[in-house]
C-alpha positions in Angstrom: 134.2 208.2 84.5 131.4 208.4 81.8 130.6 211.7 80.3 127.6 212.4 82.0 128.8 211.6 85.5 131.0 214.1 84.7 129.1 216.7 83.7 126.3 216.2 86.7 129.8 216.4 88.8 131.1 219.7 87.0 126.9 220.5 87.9 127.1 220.1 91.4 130.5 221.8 92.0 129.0 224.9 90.4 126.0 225.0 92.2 128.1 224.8 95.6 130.5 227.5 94.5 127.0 229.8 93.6 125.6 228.9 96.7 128.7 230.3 98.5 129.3 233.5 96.2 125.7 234.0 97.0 126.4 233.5 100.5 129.4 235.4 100.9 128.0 238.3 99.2 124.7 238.4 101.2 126.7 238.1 104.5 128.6 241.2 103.2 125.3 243.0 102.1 124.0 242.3 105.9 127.5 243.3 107.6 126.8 246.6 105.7 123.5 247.3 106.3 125.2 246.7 110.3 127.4 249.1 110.1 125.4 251.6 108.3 122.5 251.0 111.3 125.2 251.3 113.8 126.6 254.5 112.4 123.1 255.8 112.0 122.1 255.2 115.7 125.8 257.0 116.8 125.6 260.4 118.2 127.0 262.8 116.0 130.8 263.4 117.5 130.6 266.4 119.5 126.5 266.4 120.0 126.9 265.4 123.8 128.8 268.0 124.7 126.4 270.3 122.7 123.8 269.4 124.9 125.8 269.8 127.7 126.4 273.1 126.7 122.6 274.5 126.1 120.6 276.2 128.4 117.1 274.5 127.2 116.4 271.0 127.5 117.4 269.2 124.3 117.5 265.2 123.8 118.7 263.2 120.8 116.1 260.2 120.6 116.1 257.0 117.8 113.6 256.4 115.9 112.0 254.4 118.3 111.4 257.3 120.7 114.0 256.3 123.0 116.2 258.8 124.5 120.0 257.7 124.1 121.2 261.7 124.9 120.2 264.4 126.7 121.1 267.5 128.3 121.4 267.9 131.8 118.1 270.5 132.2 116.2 268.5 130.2 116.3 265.9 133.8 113.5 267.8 135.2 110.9 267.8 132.7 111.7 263.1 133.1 114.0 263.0 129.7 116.8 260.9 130.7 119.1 258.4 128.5 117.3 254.7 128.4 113.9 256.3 128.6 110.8 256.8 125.9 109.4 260.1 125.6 106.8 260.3 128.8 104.2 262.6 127.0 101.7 261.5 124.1 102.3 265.5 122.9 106.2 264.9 122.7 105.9 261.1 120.8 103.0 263.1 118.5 106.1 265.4 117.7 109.1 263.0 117.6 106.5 260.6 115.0 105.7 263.6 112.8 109.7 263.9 112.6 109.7 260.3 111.2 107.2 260.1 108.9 107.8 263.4 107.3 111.2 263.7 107.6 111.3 266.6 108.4 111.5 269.7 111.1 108.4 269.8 113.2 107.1 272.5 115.9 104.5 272.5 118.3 103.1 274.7 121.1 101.9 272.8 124.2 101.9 272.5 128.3 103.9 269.5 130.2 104.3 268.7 133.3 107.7 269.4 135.2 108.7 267.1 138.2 107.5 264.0 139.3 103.8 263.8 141.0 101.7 266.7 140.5 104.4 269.1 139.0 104.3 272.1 137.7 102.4 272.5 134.7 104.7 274.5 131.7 104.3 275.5 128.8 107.0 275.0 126.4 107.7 274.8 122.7 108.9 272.0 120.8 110.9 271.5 118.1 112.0 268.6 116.8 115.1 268.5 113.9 116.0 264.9 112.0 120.0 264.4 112.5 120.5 261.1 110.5 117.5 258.6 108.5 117.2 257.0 112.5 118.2 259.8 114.9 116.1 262.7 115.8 117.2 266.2 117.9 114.3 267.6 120.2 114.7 270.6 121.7 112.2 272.2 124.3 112.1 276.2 125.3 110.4 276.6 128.3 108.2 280.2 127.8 105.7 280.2 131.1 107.6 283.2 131.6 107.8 284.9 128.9 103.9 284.6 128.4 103.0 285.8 132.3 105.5 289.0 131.3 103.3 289.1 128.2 100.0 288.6 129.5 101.1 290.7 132.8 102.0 294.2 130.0 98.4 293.4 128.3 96.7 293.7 131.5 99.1 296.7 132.6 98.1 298.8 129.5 94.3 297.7 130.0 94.2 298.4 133.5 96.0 301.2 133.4 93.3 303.0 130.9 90.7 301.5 133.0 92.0 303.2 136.0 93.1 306.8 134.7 89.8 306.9 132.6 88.0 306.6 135.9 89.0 309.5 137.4 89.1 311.5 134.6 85.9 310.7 133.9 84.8 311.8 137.5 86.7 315.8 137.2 85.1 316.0 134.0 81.7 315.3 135.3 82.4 317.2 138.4 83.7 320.2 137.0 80.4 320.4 134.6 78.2 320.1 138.3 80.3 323.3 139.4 79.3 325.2 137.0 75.7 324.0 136.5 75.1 324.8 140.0 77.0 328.0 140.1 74.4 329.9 141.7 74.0 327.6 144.9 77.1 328.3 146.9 76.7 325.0 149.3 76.6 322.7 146.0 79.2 324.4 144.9 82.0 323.7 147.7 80.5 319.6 148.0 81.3 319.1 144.0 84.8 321.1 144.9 85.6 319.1 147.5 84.7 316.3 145.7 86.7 316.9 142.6 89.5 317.9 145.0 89.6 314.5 146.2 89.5 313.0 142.5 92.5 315.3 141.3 94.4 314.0 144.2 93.4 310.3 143.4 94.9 310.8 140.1 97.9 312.4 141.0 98.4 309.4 143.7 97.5 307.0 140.3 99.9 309.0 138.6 102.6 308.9 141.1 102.7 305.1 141.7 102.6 304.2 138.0 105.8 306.2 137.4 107.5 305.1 140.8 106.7 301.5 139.3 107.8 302.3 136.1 111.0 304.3 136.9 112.0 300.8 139.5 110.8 298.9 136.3 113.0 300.2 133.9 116.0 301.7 135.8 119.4 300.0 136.1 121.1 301.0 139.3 119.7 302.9 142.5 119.7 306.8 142.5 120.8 306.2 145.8 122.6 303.7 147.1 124.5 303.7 150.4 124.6 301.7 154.0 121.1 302.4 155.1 119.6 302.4 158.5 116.7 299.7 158.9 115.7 301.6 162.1 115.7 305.1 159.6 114.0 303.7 157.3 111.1 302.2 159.5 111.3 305.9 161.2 110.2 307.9 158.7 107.7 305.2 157.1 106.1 305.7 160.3 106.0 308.8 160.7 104.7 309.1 157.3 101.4 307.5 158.2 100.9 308.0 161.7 98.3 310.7 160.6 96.5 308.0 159.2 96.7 305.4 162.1 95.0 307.9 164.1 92.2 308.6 162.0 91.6 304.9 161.7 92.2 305.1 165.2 94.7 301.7 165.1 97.9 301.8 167.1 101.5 301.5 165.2 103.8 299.5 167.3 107.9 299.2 166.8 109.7 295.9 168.5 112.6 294.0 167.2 116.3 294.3 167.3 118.2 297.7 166.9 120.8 298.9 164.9 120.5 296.7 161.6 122.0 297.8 158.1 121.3 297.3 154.5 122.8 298.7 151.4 120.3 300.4 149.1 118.4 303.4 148.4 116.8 304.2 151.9 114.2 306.6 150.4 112.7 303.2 148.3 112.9 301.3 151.0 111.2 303.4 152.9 108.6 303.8 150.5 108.3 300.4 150.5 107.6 299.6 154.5 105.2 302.5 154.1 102.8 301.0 151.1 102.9 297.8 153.6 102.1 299.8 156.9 99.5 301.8 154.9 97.5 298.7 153.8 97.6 297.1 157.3 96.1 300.7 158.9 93.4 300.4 156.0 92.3 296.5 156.5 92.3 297.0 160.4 89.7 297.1 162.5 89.5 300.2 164.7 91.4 300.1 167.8 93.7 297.2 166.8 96.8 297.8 166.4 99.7 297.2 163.4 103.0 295.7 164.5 106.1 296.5 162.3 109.1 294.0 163.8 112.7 293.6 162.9 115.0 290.4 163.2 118.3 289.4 161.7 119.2 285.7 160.8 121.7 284.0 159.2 122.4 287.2 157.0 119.5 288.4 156.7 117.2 290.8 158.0 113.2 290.5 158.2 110.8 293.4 158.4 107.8 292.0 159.6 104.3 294.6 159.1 101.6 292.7 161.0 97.6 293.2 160.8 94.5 292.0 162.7 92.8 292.8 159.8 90.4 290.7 157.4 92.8 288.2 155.9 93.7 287.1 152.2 92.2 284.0 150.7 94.0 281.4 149.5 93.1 281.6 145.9 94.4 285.3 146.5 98.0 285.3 147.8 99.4 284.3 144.5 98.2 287.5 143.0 98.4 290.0 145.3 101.4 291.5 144.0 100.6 292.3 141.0 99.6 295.3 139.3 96.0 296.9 139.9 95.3 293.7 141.8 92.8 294.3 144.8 91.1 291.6 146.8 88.9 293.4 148.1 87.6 295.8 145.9 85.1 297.2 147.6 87.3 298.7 150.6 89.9 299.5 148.0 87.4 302.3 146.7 86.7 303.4 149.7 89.9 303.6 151.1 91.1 305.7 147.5 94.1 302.1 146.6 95.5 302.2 144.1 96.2 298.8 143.6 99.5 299.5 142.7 101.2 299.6 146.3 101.9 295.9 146.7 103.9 295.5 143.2 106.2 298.8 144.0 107.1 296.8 147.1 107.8 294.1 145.5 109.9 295.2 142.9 111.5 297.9 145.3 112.8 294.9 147.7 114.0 292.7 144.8 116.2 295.7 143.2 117.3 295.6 146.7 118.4 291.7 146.2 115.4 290.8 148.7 112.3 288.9 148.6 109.1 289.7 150.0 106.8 286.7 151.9 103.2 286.3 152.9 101.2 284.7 155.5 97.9 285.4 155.7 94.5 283.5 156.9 90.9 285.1 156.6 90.1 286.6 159.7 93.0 286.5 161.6 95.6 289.2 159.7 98.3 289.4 157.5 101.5 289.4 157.6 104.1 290.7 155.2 108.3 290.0 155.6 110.4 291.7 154.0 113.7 289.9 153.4 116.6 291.9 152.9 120.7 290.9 152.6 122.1 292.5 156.0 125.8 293.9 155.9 127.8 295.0 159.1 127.3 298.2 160.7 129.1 301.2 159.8 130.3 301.6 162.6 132.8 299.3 162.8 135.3 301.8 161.3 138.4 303.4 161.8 137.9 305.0 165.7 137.6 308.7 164.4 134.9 307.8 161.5 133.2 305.2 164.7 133.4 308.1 166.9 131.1 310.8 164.5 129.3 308.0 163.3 128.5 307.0 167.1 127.3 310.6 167.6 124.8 311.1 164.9 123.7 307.6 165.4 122.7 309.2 169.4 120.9 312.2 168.1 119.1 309.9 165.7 118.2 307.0 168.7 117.0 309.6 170.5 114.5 310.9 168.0 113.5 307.2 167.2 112.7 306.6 171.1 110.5 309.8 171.2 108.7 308.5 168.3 108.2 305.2 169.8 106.8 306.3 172.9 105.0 308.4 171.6 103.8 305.5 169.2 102.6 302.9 172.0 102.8 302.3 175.8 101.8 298.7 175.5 102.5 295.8 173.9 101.7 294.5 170.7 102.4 291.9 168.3 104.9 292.2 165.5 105.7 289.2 163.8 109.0 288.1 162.8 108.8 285.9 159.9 106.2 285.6 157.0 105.8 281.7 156.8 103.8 280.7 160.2 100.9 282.5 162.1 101.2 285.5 164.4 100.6 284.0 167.7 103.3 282.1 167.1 106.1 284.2 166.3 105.2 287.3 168.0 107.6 289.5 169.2 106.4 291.1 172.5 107.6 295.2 172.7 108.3 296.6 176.2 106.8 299.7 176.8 108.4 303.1 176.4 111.1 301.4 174.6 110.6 299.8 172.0 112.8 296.4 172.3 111.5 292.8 172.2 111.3 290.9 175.4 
């Protein structure tokens, strides 16, 4: 073989062996770059169970937005595994993350639940765990602001509503003694600031009653309470001012029913509902106040003829200083503060409080409350005084019902469908649904 067919030989072989160095090492250069991408697109060991473990909804996405872990609360808000982010805000965040590398927060609503949802606002932050992998995190704080925004308007409506008052003794007491000499002018401006000292001391009273059901931990109180006590003495309480608005108070429903709680809150509570159905009735209508037990449960039902509550209104009507009609609520001297002890009263009581209500056909307002068995299912000597005060106190209840109605009225027995509905017919003299 001649020289130069050997070296164009020796030529060749070398260029196939640096062909398949090249080859070999580029290959390996790929199988890296493989297995770094794969480890890169792992969740970190341990992460899932991290999500498991958090209250929020947190995801782990790629850098492609997809979601490839998440937490089990984040399934309402539609972030599940094998899904993008469904919300421009939330890719805006998660691309931020990427080309900053960086953490990234943001403030914003999103809708939770498929359809029209519920519209929540949340912060987001969003943390880089690896150069492809990205941990989101949302907090939902709706709450948080309504309890926020609900102590600014407390504080401003409070002022608003003491500075009224005050305003009106300090004028009035200057009228007194400007007009010292006319006797007549003299008792109308009396009488008048009378009536303003008692409006603040009611003011007074409710704000602390709110407060002190607020703010305290356990019930002063707490023992197996009579529903048909506590309805009793609520009442009795304002049957003074059924008969100046000349409306009827009517009593129907099943007897004997117990709850455990502080019966003087409770009845408190019946008695801010019975007092607002007396002052949006129409004279000569009556209020029915029904009982009913179900499935653990027992319903106080206060039922008005009255004007009704709008639509746009029922949301807020048991909040603080609320009135939906503020007209009557001066003239009637409320408070606007009756509704919210109510309903913070029945939920330290582990109750809920519904509303049905449609303009110009009434209200009414059910009280939900857990029921427990009656005391009187005892030992036989403890049945046996317990079955004796229980007479005596029947037969004061009776006296007051007669003397409440001698005909029938409507009282009804849930808070989710209309009166005529759900109306529990009372028996006269007695008290008891037909």
């Amino acid at each position: 073989m001649q020289p130069a067919q050997i070296a164009l030989l020796g030529l060749v072989v070398g260029l196939l062996i640096g062909a398949g160095l090249a080859t070999v090492i580029l290959l390996a250069l790929r199988a890296r770059e493989r297995a770094e991408y794969g480890a890169d697109m792992d969740v970190p060991e341990g992460a899932r169970m991290v999500l498991q473990g958090l209250d929020d909804p947190a995801v782990v996405l790629d850098s492609a937005g997809v979601i490839i872990a998440a937490s089990a609360s984040a399934a309402p808000f539609e972030l599940t595994e094998g899904r993008m982010l469904p919300t421009p805000e939330l890719r805006g965040v998660a691309r931020r993350v990427s080309d900053a590398d960086a953490a990234s927060n943001a403030t914003f609503r999103i809708r939770r639940g498929t359809g029209p949802g519920e519209s929540r606002l949340v912060t987001v932050r969003a943390t880089p765990l690896t150069s492809r992998l990205m941990l989101l995190v949302l907090r939902d704080i709706t709450e948080k602001e309504r309890v926020e925004q609900m102590r600014r308007d407390f504080v401003s409506n409070t002022s608003h509503e003491l500075k009224t008052p005050v305003g009106a003794v300090s004028l009035l007491a200057e009228a007194i003694e400007s007009a010292s000499d006319d006797p007549a002018q003299v008792r109308v401006f009396a009488s008048r600031l009378s009536a303003e000292a008692t409006r603040l001391a009611t003011l007074t009273s409710r704000i602390m009653n709110l407060s002190r059901l607020q703010a305290a931990d356990e019930l002063n109180d707490e023992r197996d309470a009579s529903i048909d006590e506590i309805i009793a003495s609520a009442v009795e309480a304002h049957a003074i001012q059924a008969d100046s608005a000349e409306v009827q108070l009517v009593r129907g429903g099943t007897r004997g029913l117990f709850v455990r709680g502080d019966a003087q809150v409770l009845s408190e509570a019946v008695g801010n509902l019975i007092a607002n159905a007396i002052a949006y009735s129409p004279k000569g209508s009556s209020v029915g106040i029904g009982v009913k037990a179900a499935d653990g449960v027992v319903e106080i039902a206060v039922t008005d003829r009255g004007i009704g509550i709008s639509e746009e209104d029922q949301d807020r009507v048991f909040e603080r200083f609320y009135r939906a009609d503020q007209a009557r609520s001066r003239r009637t001297g409320g408070t606007g503060l009756g509704l919210a002890i109510v309903k913070h009263a029945v939920q330290r009581h582990g109750g809920d409080v519904r509303l049905w209500s449609r303009e110009g056909r009434g209200s009414t307002f059910t009280i939900r409350l857990p029921l427990i068995d009656s005391p009187l299912d005892g030992p036989p000597r403890k049945r046996a005084r317990k079955e004796k005060k229980v007479k005596k106190k029947q037969k004061k209840l009776l006296a007051s019902d007669a003397a409440l109605t001698t005909s029938g009225a409507t009282a009804v027995q849930n808070g989710t469908a209309a009166p005529e509905t759900n109306a529990a017919v009372v028996r006269k003299g007695n008290g008891e649904t037909a």
